[in-house]
RODRENVO-623520 format. One record per atom (N, C-alpha, C): residue in one letter; x, y, z. Coordinates in pm, whole numbers, plus 50000, padded with zeros to 5 digits. Layout:
# residues N
aXYZ
...
END
This chain:
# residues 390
x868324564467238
x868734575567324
x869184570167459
x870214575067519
x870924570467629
x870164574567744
x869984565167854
x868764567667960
x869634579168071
x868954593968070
x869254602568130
x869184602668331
x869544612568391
x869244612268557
x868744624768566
x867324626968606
x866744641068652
x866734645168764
x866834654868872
x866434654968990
x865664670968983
x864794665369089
x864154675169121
x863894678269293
x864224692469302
x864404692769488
x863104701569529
x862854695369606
x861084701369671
x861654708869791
x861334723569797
x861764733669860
x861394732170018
x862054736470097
x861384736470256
x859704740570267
x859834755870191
x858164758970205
x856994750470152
x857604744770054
x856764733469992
x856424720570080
x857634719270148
x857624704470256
x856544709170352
x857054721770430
x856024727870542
x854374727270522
x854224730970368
x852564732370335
x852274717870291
x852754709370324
x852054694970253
x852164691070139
x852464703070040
x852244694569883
x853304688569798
x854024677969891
x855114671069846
x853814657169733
x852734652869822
x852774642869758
x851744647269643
x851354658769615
x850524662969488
x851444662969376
x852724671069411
x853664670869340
x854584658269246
x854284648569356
x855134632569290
x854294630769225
x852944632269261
x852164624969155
x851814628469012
x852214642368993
x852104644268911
x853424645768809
x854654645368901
x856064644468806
x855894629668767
x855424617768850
x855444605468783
x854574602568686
x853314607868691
x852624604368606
x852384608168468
x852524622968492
x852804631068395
x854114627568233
x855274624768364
x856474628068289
x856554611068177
x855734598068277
x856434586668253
x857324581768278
x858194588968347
x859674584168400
x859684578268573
x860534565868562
x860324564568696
x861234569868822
x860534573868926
x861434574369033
x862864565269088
x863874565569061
x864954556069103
x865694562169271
x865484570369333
x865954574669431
x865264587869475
x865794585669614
x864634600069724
x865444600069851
x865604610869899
x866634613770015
x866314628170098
x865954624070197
x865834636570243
x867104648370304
x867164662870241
x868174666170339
x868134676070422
x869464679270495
x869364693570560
x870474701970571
x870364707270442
x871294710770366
x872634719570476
x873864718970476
x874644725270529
x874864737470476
x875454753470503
x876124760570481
x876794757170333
x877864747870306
x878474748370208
x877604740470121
x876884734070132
x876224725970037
x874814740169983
x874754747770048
x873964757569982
x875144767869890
x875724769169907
x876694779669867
x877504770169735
x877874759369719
x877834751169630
x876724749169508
x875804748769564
x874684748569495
x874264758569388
x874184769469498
x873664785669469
x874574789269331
x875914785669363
x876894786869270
x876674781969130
x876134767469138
x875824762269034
x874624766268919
x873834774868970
x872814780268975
x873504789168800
x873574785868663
x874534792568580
x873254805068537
x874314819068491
x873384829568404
x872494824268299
x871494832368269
x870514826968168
x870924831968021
x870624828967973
x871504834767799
x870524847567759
x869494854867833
x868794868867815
x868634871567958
x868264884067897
x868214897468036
x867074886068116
x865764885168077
x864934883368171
x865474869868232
x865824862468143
x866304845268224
x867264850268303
x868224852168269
x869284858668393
x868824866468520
x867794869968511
x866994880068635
x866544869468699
x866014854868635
x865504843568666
x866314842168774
x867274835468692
x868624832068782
x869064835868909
x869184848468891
x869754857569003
x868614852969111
x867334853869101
x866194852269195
x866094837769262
x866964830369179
x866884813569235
x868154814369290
x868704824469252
x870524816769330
x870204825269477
x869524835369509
x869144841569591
x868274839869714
x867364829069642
x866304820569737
x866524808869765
x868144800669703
x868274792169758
x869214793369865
x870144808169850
x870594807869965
x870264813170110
x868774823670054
x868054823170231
x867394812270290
x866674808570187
x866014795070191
x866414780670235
x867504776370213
x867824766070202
x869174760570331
x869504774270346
x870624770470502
x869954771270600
x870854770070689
x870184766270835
x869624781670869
x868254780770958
x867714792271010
x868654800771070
x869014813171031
x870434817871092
x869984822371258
x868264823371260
x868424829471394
x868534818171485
x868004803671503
x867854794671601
x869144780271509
x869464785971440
x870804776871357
x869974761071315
x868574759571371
x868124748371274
x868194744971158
x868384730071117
x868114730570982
x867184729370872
x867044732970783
x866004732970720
x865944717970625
x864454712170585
x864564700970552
x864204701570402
x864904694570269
x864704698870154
x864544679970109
x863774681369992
x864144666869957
x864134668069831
x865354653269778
x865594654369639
x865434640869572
x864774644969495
x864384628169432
x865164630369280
x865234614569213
x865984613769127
x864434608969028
x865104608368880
x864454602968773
x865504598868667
x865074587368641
x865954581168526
x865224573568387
x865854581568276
x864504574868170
x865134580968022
x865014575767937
x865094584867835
x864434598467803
x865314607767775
x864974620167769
x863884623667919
x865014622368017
x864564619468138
x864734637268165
x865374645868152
x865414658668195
x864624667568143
x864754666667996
x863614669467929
x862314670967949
x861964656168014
x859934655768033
x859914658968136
x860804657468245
x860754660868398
x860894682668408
x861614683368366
x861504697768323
x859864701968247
x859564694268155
x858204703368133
x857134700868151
x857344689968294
x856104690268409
x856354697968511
x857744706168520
x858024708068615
x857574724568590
x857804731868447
x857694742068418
x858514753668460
x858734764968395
x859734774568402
x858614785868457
x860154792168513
x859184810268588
x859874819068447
x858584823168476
x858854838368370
x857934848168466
x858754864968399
x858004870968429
x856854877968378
x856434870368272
x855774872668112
x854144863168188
x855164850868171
x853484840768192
x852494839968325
x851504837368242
x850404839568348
x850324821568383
x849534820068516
x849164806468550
x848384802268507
x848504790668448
x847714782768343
x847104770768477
x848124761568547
x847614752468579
x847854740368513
x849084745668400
x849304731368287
x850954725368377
x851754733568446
x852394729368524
x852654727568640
x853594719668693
x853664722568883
x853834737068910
x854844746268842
x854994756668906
x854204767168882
x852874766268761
x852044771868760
x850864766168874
x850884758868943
x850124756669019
x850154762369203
x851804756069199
x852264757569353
x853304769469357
x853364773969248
x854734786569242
x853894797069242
x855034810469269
x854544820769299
x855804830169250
x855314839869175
x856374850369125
x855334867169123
x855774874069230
x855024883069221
x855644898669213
x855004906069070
x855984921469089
x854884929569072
x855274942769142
x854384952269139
x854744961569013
x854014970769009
x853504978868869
x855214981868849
x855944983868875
x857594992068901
x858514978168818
x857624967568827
x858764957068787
x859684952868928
x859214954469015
x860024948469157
x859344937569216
x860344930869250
x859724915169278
x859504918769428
x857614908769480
x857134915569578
x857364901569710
x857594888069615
x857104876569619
x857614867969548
x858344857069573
x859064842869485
x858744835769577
x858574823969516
x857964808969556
x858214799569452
x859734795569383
x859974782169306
x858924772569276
x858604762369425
x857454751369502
x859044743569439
x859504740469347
x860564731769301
x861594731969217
x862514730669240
x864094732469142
x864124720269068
x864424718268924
x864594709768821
x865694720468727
x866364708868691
x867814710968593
x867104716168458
x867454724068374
x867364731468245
x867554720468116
x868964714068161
x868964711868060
x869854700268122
x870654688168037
x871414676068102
x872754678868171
x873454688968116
x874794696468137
x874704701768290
x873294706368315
x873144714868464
x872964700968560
x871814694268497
x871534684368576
x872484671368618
x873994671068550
x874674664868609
x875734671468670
x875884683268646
x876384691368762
x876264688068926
x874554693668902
x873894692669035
x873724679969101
x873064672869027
x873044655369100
x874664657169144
x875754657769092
x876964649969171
x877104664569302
x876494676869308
x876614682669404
x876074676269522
x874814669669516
x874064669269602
x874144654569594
x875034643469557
x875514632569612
x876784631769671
x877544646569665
x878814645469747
x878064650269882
x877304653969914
x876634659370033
x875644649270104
x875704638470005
x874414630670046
x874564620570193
x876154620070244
x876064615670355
x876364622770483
x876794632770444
x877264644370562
x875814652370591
x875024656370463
x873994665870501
x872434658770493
x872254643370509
x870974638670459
x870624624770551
x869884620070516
x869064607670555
x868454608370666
x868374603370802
x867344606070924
x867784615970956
x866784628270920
x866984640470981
x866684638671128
x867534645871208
x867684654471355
x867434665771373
x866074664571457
x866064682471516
x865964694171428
x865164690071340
x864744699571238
x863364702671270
x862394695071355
x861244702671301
x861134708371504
x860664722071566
x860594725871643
x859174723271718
x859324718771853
x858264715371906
x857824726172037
x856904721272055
x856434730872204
x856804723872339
x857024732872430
x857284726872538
x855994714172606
x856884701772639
x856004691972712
x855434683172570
x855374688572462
x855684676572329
x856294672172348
x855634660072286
x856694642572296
x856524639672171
x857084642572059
x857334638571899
x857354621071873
x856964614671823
x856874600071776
x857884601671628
x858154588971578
x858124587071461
x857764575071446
x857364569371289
x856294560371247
x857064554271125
x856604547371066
x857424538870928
x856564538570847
x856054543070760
x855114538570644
x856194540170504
x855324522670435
x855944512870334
x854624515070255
x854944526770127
x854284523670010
x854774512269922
x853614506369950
x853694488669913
x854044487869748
x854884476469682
x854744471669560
x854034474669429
x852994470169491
x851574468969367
x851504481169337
x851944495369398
x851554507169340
x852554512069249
x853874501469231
x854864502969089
x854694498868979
x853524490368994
x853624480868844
x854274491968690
x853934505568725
x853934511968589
x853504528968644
x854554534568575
x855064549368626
x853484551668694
x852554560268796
x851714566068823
x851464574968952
x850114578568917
x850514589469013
x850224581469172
x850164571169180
x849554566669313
x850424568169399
x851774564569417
x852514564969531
x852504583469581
x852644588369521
x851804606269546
x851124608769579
x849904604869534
x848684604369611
x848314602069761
x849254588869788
x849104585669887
x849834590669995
x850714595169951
x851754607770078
x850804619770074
x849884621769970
x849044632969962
x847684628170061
x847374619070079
x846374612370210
x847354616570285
x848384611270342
x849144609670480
x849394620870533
x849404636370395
x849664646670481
x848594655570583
x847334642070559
x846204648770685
x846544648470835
x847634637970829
x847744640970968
x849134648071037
x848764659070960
x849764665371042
x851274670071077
x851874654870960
x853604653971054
x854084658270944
x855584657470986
x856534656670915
x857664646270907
x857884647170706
x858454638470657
x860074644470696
x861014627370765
x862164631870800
x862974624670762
x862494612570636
x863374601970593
x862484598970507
x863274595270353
x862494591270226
x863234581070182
x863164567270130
x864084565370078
x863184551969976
x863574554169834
x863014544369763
x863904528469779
x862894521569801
x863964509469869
x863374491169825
x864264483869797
x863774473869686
x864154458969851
x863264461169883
x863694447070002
x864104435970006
x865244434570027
x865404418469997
x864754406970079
x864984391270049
x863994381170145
x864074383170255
x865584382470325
x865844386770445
x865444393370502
x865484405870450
x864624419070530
x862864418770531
x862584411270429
x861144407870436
x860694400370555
x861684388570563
x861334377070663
x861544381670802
x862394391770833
x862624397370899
x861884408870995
x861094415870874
x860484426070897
x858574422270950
x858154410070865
x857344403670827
x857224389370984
x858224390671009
x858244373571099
x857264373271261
x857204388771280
x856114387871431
x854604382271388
x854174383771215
x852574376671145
x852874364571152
x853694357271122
x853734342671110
x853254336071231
x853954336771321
x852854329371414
x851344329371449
x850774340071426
x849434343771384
x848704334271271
x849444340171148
x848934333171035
x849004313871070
x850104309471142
x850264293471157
x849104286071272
x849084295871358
x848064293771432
x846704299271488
x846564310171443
x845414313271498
x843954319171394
x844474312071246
x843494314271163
x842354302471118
x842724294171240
x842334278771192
x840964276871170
x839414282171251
x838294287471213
x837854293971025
x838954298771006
x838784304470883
x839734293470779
x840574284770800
x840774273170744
x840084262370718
x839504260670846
x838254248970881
x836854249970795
x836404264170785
x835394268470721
x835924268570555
x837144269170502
x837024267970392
x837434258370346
x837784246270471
x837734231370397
x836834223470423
x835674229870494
x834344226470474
x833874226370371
x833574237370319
x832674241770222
x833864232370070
x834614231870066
x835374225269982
x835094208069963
x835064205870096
x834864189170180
x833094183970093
x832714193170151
x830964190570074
x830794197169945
x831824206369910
x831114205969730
x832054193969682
x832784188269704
x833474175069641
x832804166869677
x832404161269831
x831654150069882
x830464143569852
x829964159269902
x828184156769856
x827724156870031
x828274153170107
x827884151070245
x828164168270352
x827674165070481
x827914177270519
x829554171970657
x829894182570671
x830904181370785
x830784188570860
x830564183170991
x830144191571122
x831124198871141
x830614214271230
x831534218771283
x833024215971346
x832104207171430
x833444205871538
x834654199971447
x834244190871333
x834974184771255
x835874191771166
x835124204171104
x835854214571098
x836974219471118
x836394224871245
x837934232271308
x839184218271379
x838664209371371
x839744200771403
x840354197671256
x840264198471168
x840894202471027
x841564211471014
x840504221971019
x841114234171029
x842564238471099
x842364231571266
x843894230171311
x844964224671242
x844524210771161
x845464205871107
x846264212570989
x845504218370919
x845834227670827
x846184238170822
x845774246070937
x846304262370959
x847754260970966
x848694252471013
x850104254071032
x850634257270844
x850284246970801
x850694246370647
x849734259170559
x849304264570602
x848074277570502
x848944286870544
x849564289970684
x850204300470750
x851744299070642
x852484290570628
x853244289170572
x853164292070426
x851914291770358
x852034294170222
x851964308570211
x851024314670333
x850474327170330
x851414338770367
x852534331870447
x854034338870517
x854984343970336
x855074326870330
x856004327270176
x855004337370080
x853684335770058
x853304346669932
x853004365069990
x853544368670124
x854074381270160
x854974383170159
x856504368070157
x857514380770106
x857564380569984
x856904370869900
x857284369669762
x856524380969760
x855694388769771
x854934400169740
x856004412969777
x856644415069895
x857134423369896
x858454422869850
x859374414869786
x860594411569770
x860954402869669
x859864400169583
x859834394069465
x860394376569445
x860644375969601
x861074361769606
x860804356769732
x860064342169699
x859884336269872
x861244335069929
x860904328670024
x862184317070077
x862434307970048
x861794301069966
x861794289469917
x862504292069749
x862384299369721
x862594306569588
x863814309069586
x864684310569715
x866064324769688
x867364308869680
x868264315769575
x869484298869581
x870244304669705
x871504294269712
x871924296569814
x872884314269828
x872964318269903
x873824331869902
x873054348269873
x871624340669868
x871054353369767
x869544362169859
x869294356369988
x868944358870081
x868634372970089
x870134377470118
x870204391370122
x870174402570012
x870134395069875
x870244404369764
x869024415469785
x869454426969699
x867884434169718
x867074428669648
x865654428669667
x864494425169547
x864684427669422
x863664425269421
x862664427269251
x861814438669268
x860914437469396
x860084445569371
x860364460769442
x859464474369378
x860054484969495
x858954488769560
x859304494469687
x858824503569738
x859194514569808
x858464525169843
x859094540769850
x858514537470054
x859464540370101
x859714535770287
x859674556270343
x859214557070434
x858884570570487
x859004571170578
x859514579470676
x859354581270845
x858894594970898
x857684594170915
x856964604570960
x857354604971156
x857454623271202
x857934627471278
x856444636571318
x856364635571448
x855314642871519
x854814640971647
x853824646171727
x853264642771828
x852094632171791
x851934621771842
x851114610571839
x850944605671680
x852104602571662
x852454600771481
x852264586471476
x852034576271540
x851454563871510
x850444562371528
x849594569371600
x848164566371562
x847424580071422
x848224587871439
x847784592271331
x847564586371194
x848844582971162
x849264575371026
x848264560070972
x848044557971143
x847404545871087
x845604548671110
x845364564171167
x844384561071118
x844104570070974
x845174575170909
x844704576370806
x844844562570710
x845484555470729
x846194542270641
x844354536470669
x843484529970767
x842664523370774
x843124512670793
x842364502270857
x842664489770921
x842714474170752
x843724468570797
x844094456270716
x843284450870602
x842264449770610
x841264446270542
x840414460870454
x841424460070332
x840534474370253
x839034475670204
x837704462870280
x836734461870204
x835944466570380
x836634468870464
x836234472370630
x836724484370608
x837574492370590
x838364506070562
x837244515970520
x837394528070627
x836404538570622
x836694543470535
x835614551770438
x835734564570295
x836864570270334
x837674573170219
x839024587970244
x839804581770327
x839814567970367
x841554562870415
x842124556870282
x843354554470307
x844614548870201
x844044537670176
x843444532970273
x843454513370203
x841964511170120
x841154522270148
x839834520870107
x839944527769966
x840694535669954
x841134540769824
x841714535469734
x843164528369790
x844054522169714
x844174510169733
x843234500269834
x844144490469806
x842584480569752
x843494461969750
x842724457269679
x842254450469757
x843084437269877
x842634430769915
x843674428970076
x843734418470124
x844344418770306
x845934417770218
x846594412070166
x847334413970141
x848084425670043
x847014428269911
x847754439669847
x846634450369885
x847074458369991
x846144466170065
x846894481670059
x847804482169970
x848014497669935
x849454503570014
x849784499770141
x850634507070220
x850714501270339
x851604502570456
x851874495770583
x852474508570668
x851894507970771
x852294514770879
x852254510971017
x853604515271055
x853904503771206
x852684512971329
x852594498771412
x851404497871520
x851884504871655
x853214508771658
x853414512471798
x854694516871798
x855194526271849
x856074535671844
x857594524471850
x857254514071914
x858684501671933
x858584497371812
x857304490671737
x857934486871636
x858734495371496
x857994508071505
x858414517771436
x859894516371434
x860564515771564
x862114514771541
x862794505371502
x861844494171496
x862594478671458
x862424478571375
x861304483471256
x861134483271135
x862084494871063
x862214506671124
x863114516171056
x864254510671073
x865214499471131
x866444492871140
x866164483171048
x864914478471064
x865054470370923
x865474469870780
x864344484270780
x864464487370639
x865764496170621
x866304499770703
x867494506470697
x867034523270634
x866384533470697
x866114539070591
x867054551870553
x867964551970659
x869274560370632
x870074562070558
x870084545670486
x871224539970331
x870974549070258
x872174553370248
x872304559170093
x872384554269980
x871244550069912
x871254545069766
x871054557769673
x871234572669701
x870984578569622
x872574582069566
x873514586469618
x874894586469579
x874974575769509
x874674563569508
x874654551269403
x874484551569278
x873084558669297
x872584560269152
x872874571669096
x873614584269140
x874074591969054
x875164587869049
x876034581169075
x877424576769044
x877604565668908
x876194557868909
x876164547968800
x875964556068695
x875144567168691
x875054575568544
x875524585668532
x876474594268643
x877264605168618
x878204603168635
x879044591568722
x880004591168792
x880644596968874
x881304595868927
x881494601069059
x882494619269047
END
């Protein structure tokens, strides 16, 4: 079977209440299919009216009533606030997999006005369809739009990749503040190790992050190349070359006397230890980007520097008032075996290096790292162009 493209768009009201990352986790885990792209947008006027359009009749009375109710709520819903002309923020992630529309559709679940909430799908969980005794709808709540069937769903993907650079990536001035707020934004890098194999973790963990508060204003699934590793990664190296030498010294002690048999004084130690910390820092530099980028520096031939990785990870930019210390204190400090109950790293991660997630320390680096990682690129027009074409 030919590997399909699903998308599924997580509604503004859904973004507003937090449960974007309950939701991934359970379209990934559920469905088996992996995430290949994520973009946040804000949708224009014609890109709703495009959309809405696409929105086709249902082949019975009640599906067609369906219809009418989604082509209806995406167009109050989904354009700019007509009274303050803001825009509203929607995000659309992709899936690619065999019989990729299919399984993504029946995690995603259908509205009827028949079924009751089970709890066996997303939209029995986070949706809402409500009529009074008359048969009049009192109440709609999608929580998420997914394609029917492959015919709709490549419709829509190429709608919402002709839009993907005019109406998407670092949103502006979408979320409204109070007077004398000073909004931050922050960078958090769901790390590697949580791709090995479709699950719900990278969800989960946007489902931690939404304790504190912000909002998501840039998504983008993103595969790093060495460059950008070494790059992103290069203010630790001097750290790691020099100032771990105590903790070098001590473990070529204890190494020195289980081979020897003799003891080695301190002081002797750390004058080892110096000698060695330059070269430990160097192995320890090269096995973080090979961790995040699937290749050291030592590893990449000539020209290939810049290629993207091997490995992925899903890059975020959270928007708010005091949004870097928030983020990181839900993330927990470097070391996930020091990490308080109910943070990200005490949950998810394993050790100082595969520790679950990264989030920048200070509102400057936040911006050097969001130039890093570039998180504006559009790789999602990419990938619907490779399987729908353009």
């Amino acid at each position: 079977m030919a590997e399909e493209l699903a998308y599924v768009i997580i509604t503004p009201y859904t973004l507003s209440k937090s449960r974007t990352g309950g939701m991934i986790a359970r379209l990934v885990a559920r469905s088996g299919i992996d995430m290949v792209a994520a973009r946040m947008f804000a949708p224009s006027r014609p890109l709703v009216e495009e959309y809405a359009d696409a929105i086709l009749p249902g082949r019975t009375p009640p599906e067609n009533r369906v219809q009418d109710l989604l082509r209806s709520y995406v167009r109050q819903n989904f354009a700019p606030d007509p009274k303050t002309g803001r825009p509203r923020r929607v995000m659309v992630l992709l899936f690619q997999g065999e019989d990729a529309v299919r399984r993504i559709r029946s995690v995603v679940g259908n509205i009827s006005f028949e079924r009751r909430n089970s709890g066996e799908t997303i939209r029995d969980t986070y949706g809402d369809l409500i009529v009074d005794e008359s048969g009049q709808v009192r109440y709609f709540e999608p929580a998420l739009l997914a394609a029917p069937n492959l015919q709709e769903a490549r419709i829509k993907c190429k709608i919402w990749a002709k839009y993907s650079d005019t109406d998407a990536g670092l949103l502006e001035n979408v979320i409204a503040y109070q007077p004398g707020e000073k909004p931050q934004r922050t960078l958090v890098l769901i790390k590697p190790d949580n791709f090995r194999f479709p699950s719900g973790r990278p969800g989960n963990m946007i489902d931690f992050f939404s304790r504190a508060g912000l909002y998501i204003v840039a998504i983008k699934l993103h595969r790093m190349s060495t460059a950008q590793a070494v790059e992103f990664y290069g203010p630790v190296k001097e750290t790691l070359r020099t100032k771990l030498y105590e903790m070098v010294g001590a473990r070529a002690k204890g190494a020195l006397e289980k081979e020897f048999a003799f003891k080695v004084p301190d002081d002797e130690a750390n004058q080892i230890g110096k000698v060695l910390c330059p070269l430990f820092g160097e192995y320890q530099f090269e096995n973080i980007i090979r961790f995040m980028s699937g290749r050291a520096p030592s590893e990449c031939a000539p020209g290939t520097l810049n290629q993207p990785g091997t490995e992925r990870c899903i890059a975020i930019v959270y928007e708010g008032v005091d949004a870097v210390r928030k983020i990181r204190s839900v993330l927990g400090p470097t070391d996930p075996s020091k990490a308080p109950p109910g943070s990200i790293r005490r949950e998810f991660g394993q050790s100082i290096m595969v520790n679950a997630a990264h989030a920048s320390d200070s509102a400057e680096n936040a911006k050097r790292e969001i130039r890093i990682v570039n998180v504006a690129e559009n790789n999602f027009r990419k990938v619907v162009e490779e399987i729908y074409g353009k």
